[in-house]
C-alpha positions as CSV (number, residue, x, y, z in Angstrom):
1,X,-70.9,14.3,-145.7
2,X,-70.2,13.5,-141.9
3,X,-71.9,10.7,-141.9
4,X,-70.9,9.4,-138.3
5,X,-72.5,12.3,-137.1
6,X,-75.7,11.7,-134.7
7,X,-77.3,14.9,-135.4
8,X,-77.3,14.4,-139.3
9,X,-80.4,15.6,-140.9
10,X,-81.7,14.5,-144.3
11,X,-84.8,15.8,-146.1
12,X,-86.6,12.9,-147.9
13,X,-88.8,13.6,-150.9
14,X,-91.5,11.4,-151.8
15,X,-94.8,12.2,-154.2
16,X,-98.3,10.5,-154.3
17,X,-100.5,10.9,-157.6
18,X,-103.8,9.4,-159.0
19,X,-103.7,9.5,-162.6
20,X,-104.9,13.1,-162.9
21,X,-103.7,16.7,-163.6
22,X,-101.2,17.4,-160.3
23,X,-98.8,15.4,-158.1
24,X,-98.3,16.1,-154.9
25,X,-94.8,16.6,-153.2
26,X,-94.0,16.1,-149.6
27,X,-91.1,16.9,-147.6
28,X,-89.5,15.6,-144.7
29,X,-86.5,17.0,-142.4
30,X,-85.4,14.0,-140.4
31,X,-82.6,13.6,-138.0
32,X,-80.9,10.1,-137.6
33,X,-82.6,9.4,-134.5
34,X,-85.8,9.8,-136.4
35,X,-86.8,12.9,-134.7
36,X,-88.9,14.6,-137.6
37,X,-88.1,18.6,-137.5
38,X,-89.4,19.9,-140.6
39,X,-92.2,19.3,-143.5
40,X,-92.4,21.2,-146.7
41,X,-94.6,20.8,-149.7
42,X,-94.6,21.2,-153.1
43,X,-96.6,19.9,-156.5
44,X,-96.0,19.2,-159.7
45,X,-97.8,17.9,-163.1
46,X,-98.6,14.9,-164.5
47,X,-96.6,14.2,-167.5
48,X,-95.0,17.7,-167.1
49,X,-91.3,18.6,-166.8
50,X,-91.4,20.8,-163.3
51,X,-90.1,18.3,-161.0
52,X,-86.9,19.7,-160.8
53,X,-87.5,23.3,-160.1
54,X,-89.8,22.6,-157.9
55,X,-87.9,20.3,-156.0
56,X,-84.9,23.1,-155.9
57,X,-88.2,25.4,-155.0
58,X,-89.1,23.4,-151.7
59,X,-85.6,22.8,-150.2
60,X,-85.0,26.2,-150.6
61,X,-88.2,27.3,-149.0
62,X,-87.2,25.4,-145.6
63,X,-84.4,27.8,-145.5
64,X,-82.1,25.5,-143.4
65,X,-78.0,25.2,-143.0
66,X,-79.0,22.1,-141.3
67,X,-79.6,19.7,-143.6
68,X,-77.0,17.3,-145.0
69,X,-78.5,15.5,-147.6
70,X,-81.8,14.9,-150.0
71,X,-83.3,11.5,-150.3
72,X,-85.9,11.3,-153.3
73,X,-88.3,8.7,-153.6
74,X,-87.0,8.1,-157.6
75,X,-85.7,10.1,-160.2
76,X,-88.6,9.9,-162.5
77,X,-92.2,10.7,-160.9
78,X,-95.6,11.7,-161.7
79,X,-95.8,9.8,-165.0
80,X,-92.7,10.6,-166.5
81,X,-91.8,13.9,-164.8
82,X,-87.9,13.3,-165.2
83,X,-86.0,14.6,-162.2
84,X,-82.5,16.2,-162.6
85,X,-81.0,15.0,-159.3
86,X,-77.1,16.6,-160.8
87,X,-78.6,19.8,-161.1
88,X,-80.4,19.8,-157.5
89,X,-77.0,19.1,-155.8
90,X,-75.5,21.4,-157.8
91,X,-77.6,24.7,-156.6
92,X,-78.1,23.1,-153.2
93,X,-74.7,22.5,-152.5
94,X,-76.3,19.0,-151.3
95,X,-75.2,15.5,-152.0
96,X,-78.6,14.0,-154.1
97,X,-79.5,10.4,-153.0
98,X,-81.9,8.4,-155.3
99,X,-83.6,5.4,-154.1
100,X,-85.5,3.0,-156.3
101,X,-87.1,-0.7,-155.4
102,X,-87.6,-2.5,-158.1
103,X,-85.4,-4.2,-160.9
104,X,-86.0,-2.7,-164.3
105,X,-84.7,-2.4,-167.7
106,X,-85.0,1.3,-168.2
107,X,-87.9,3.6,-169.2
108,X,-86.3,4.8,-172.5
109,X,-88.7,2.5,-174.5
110,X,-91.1,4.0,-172.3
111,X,-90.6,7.7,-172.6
112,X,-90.4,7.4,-176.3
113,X,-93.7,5.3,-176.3
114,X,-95.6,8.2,-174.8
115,X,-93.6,11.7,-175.8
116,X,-92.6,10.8,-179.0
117,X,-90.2,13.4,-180.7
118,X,-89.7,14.8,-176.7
119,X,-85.9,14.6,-177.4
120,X,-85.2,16.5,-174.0
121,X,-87.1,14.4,-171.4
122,X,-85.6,11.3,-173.0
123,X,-81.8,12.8,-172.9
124,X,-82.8,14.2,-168.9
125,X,-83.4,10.3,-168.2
126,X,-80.9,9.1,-170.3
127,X,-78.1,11.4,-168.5
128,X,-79.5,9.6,-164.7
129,X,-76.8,7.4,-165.4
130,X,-76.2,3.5,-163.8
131,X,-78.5,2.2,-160.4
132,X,-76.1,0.8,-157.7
133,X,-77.9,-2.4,-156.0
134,X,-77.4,-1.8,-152.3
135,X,-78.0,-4.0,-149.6
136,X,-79.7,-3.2,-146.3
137,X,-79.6,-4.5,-143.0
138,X,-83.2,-5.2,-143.1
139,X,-82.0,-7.9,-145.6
140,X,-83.6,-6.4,-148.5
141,X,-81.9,-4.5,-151.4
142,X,-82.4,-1.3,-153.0
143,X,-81.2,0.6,-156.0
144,X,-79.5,4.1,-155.7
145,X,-78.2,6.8,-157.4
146,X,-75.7,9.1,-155.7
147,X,-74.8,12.9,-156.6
148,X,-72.4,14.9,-155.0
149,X,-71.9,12.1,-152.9
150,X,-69.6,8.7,-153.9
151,X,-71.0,5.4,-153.8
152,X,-69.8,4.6,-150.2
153,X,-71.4,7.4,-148.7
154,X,-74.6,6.4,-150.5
155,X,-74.5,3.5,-148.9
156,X,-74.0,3.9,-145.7
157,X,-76.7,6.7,-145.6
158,X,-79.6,4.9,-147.4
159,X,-78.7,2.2,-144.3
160,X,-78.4,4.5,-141.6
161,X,-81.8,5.7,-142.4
162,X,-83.6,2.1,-143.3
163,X,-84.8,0.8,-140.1
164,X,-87.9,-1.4,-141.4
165,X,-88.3,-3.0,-145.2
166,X,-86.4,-1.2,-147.6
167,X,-87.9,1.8,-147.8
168,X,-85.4,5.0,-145.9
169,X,-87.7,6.6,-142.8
170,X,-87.4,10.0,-144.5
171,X,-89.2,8.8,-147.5
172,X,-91.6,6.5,-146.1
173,X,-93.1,9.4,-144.0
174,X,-92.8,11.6,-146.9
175,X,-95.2,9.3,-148.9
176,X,-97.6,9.0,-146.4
177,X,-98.0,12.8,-145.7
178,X,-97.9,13.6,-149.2
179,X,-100.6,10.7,-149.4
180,X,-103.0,11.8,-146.7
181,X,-102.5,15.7,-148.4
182,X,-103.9,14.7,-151.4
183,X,-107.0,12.6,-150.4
184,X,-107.6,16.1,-147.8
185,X,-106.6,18.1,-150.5
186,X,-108.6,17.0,-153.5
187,X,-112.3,15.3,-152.6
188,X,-112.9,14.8,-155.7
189,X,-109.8,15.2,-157.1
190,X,-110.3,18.9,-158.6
191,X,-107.1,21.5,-158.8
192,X,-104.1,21.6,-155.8
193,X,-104.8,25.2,-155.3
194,X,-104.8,24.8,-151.5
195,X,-101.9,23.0,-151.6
């Protein structure tokens, strides 16, 4: 990753849910200035196991040689949707940057608690691997999980892109358009079918 390069361009994906059948999944191409030149969306289920493809699905859908990088708001989303960041990278060809914010011990207990017997959403978690605890110049400090990328250039991109807080630009703006989407979207909360 050329990470000392102005124009470097990062797509940060971010999700907002309410409980119900369908997460929504929201996009954003931003360049390190923070000039915002792309938006795609996407949505997944509650308690399903689609977040993957359909994460692959939306980057591939931007069709763009200009991206360097994915930021993802979390590896594990709409109630225990378990994201396979390894395998993202892999068919993108893209270094796979996961941030998290808050301390944990793990959602293994969790998982098992809620699927039991779903041997391969607990082994998809399970194979996430180790959080890094990163500091950022804000003087907060995030936790991160870096594919196809080493820890380094993890992070000196989740503090290129951290300008306010802790949360990176590209997902902050990600979760509130994938926020506003699905108040628009669903009324009443009903089926994402315009989405």
């Amino acid at each position: 990753m050329q990470l000392q390069k102005q124009g470097i361009r990062v797509l940060g994906i971010s999700e907002s849910f309410a409980h119900h059948d369908w997460s929504v999944l929201c996009g954003v191409v931003m360049r390190r200035d923070l000039h915002i030149d792309g938006f795609c969306f996407g949505k997944v289920r509650v308690g399903g196991m689609d977040a993957t493809t359909e994460i692959i699905r939306m980057i591939m859908s931007l069709n763009r040689q200009d991206v360097n990088a994915i930021l993802l708001n979390g590896c594990v989303i709409a109630w225990y949707n378990v994201i396979d960041p390894g395998e993202i990278s892999e068919i993108t060809g893209l270094p796979v940057i996961c941030v998290s914010y808050k301390d944990s011990e793990g959602l293994s207990g969790h998982i098992m608690h809620h699927f039991p017997g779903d041997e391969k959403r607990l082994k998809l978690y399970e194979k996430l691997g180790e959080r890094s605890l990163i500091q950022v110049k804000t003087g907060f400090s995030v936790y991160a999980r870096g594919y196809g990328c080493d820890e380094h250039e993890t992070r000196q991109l989740i503090r290129i892109f951290t300008l306010h807080g802790k949360i990176p630009e590209p997902l902050r703006v990600a979760r509130l358009c994938a926020r506003t989407v699905m108040q628009h979207s669903w009324p009443g909360i009903g089926s994402p079918d315009n989405i």
